[in-house]
VOPALUM-197392 format. One record per residue (C-alpha): residue number from 1; residue in one letter; y, z, x. Coordinates in steps of 0.02 Angstrom, whole numbers, plus 50000, padded with zeros to 5 digits. Each point is the difference from the previous one (the first is absolute). Example, Ala and Ser with C-alpha at 12.3 -4.5 7.8 and 13.67 -1.06 7.14 Angstrom:
% VOPALUM-197392
1  A  49775  50390  50615
2  S  50172  49967  50069
END
This chain:
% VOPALUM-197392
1  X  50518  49350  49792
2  X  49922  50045  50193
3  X  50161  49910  50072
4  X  50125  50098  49860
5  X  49917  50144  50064
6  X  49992  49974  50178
7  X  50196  49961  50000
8  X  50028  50175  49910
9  X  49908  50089  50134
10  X  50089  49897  50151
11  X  50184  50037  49914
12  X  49949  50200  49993
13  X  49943  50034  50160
14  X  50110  49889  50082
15  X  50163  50088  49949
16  X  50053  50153  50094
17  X  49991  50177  49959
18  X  50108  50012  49843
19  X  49996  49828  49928
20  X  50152  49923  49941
21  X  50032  49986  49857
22  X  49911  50177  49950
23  X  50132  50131  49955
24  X  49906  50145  50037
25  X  50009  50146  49983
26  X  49951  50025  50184
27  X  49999  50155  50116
28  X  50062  50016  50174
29  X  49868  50002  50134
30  X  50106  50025  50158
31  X  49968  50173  50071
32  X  50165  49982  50096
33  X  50095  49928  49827
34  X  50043  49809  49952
35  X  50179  49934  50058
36  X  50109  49932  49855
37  X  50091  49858  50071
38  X  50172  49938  49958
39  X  49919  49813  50031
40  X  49837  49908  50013
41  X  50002  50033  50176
42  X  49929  50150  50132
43  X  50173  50011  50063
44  X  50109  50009  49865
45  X  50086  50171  49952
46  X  49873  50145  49969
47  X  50066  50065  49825
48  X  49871  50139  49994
49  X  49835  50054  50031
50  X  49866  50000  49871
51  X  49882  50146  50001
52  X  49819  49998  50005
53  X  49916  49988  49835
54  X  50140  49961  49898
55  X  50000  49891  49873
56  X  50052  49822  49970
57  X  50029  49858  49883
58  X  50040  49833  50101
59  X  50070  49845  49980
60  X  50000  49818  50092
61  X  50122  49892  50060
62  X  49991  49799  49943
63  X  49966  49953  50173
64  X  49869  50129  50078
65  X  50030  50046  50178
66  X  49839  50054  50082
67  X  49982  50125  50142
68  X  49836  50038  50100
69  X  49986  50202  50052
70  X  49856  50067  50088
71  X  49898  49846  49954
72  X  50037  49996  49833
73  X  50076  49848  49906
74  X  50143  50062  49895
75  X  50162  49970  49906
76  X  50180  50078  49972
77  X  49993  50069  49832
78  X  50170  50079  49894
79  X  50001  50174  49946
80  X  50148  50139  49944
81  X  49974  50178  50089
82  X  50118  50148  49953
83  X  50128  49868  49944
84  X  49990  49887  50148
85  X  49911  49825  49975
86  X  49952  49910  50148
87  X  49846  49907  50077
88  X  49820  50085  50054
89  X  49844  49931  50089
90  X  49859  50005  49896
91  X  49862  50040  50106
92  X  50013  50172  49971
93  X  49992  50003  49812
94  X  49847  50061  49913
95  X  49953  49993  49814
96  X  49938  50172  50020
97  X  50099  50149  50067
98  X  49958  50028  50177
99  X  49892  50155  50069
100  X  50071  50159  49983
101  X  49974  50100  50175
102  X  49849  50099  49937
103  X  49910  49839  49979
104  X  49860  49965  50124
105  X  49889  49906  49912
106  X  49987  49846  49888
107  X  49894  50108  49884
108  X  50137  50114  49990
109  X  50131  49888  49977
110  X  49948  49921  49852
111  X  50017  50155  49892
112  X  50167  49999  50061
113  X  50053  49850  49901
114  X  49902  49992  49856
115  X  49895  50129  49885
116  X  49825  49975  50018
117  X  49910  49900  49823
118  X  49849  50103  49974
119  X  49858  50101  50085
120  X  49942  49908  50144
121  X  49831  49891  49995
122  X  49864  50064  50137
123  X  49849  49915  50017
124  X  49880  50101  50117
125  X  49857  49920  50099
126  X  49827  50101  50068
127  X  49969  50015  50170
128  X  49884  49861  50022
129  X  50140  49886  49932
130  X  50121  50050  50118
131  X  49887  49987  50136
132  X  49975  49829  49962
133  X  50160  49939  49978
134  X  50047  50070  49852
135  X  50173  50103  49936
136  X  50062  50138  49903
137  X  50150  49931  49926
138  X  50151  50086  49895
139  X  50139  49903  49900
140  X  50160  50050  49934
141  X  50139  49908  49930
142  X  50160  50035  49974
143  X  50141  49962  49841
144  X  50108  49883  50097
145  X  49826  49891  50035
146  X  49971  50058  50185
147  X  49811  50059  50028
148  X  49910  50065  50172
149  X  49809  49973  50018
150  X  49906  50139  50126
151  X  49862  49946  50064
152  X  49895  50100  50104
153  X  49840  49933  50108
154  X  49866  50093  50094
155  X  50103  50006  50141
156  X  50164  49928  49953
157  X  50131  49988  49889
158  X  50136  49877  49906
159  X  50145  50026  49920
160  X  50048  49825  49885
161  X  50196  50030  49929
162  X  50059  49886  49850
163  X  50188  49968  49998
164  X  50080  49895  49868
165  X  50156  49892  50029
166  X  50008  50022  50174
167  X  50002  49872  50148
168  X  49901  50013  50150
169  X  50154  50022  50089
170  X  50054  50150  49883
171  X  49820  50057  50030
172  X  50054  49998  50210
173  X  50160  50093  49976
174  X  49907  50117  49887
175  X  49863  50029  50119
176  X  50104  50049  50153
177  X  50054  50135  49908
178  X  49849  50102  49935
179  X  49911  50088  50153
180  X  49829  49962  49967
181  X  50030  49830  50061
182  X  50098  50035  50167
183  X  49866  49931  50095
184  X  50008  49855  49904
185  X  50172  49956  50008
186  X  50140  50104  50090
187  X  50154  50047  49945
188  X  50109  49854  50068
189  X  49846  49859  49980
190  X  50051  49832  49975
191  X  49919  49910  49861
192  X  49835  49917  50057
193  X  50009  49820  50015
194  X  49851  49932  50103
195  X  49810  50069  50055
196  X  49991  50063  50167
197  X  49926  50165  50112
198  X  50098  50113  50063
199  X  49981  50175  50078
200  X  50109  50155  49885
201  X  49990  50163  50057
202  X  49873  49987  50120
203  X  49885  49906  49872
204  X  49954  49811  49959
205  X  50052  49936  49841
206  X  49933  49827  49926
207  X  50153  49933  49890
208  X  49945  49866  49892
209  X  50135  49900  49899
210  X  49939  49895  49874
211  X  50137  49857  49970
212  X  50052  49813  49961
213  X  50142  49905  50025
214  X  50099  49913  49843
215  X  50144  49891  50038
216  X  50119  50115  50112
217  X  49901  50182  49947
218  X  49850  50101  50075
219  X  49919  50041  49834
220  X  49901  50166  50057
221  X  49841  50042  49892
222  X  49922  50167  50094
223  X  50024  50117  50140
224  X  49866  50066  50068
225  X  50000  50121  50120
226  X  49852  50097  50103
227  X  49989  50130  50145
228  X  49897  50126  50046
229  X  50029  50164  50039
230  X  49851  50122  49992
231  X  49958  49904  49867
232  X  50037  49818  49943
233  X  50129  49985  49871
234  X  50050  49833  49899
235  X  50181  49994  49904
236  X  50007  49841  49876
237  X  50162  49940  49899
238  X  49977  49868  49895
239  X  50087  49918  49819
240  X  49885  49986  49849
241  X  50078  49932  49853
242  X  50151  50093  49976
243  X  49956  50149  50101
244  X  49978  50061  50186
245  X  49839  50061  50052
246  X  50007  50142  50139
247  X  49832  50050  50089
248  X  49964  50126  50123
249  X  49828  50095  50071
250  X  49897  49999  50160
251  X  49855  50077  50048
252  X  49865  49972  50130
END
């Protein structure tokens, strides 16, 4: 059952963005728009240009041709736009529609997509709790099975997002475009694919990259990222089960 299981998780997070053989619907994540293709290829005719946030259903070829963009490993998919049917890359396909402009946050983007399922759950700590180590904590879930946890320290805070059926590279894409994470990832980021330290912005960031390799792929488990600036904030993106996890806080 362990190696059943194992070979489930290997097959999901080893497939790009939009795996094929999923239909969709999916939503257009390219701020500039998504070039329809006459052919499989970046240089075939330019039929149109697909609009951000639009949505589509998709469909594979029998022989998948695979494409790397900004990091991320990715595939030609089919798809008809005002009556033209052509070829797309399918890194920039969410299962989600994308963030509208007002969006800044993560918080607020979930209402965007989903109605929220119930009052929130709060659980408040005393004083000498969060002194110690201890939290005040909210929940809320939402109806299409997304969820943030707030947690907030003595002097700190974490934000813990819960994102069902998407990849970590969906997560990425995602990502670059709410603002709260722009010191996280910029707008034209490639896709993290090993630890290292760099300087951004005048600041040092720790990247960590938690991966293995399986036969020809990188099979990427985590990204972790911290910096500090004032104070010293920690970004986490990680798969459990059939969900991303997003977290986000600092403090000092």
């Amino acid at each position: 059952m362990r190696r059943y299981l194992f070979l489930a998780m290997m097959f999901v997070s080893l497939h790009p963005v939009a795996q094929p053989g999923l239909t969709g619907p999916y939503y257009v994540a390219a701020k500039n728009g998504l070039s329809l293709r006459e052919k499989k290829d970046a240089q075939s005719k330019l039929l149109a240009t697909i609009p951000y946030a639009t949505k589509l259903t998709v469909t594979y070829p029998d022989e998948i041709v695979n494409i790397t963009l900004e990091g991320i490993e990715s595939a030609w998919a089919k798809t008809t736009f005002n009556g033209k049917t052509g070829y797309i890359v399918n890194t920039y396909l969410l299962p989600w529609p994308p963030p509208k402009a007002t969006i800044k946050t993560m918080k607020q983007y979930l209402p965007q997509v989903s109605a929220v399922a119930g009052a929130p759950v709060v659980i408040k700590a005393n004083i000498e709790s969060l002194e110690s180590g201890g939290a005040n904590l909210k929940k809320q879930l939402f109806k299409n099975g997304a969820e943030y946890h707030e947690e907030t320290f003595y002097e700190a805070n974490n934000d813990s997002y819960f994102l069902p059926g998407f990849t970590l590279q969906q997560g990425f894409v995602l990502a670059r475009l709410i603002p709260e994470f722009k010191d996280v990832f910029s707008a034209d980021e490639a896709f993290p694919s090993e630890s290292k330290t760099f300087t951004k912005n005048g600041h040092e960031y720790r990247l960590i990259v938690d991966a293995e390799k399986i036969g020809d792929y990188t099979w990427i488990n985590k990204i972790s990222i911290e910096y500090e600036d004032g104070a010293i904030y920690s970004f986490q993106m990680f798969l459990l089960g059939g969900q991303l996890v997003i977290s986000f806080g600092g403090g000092v």
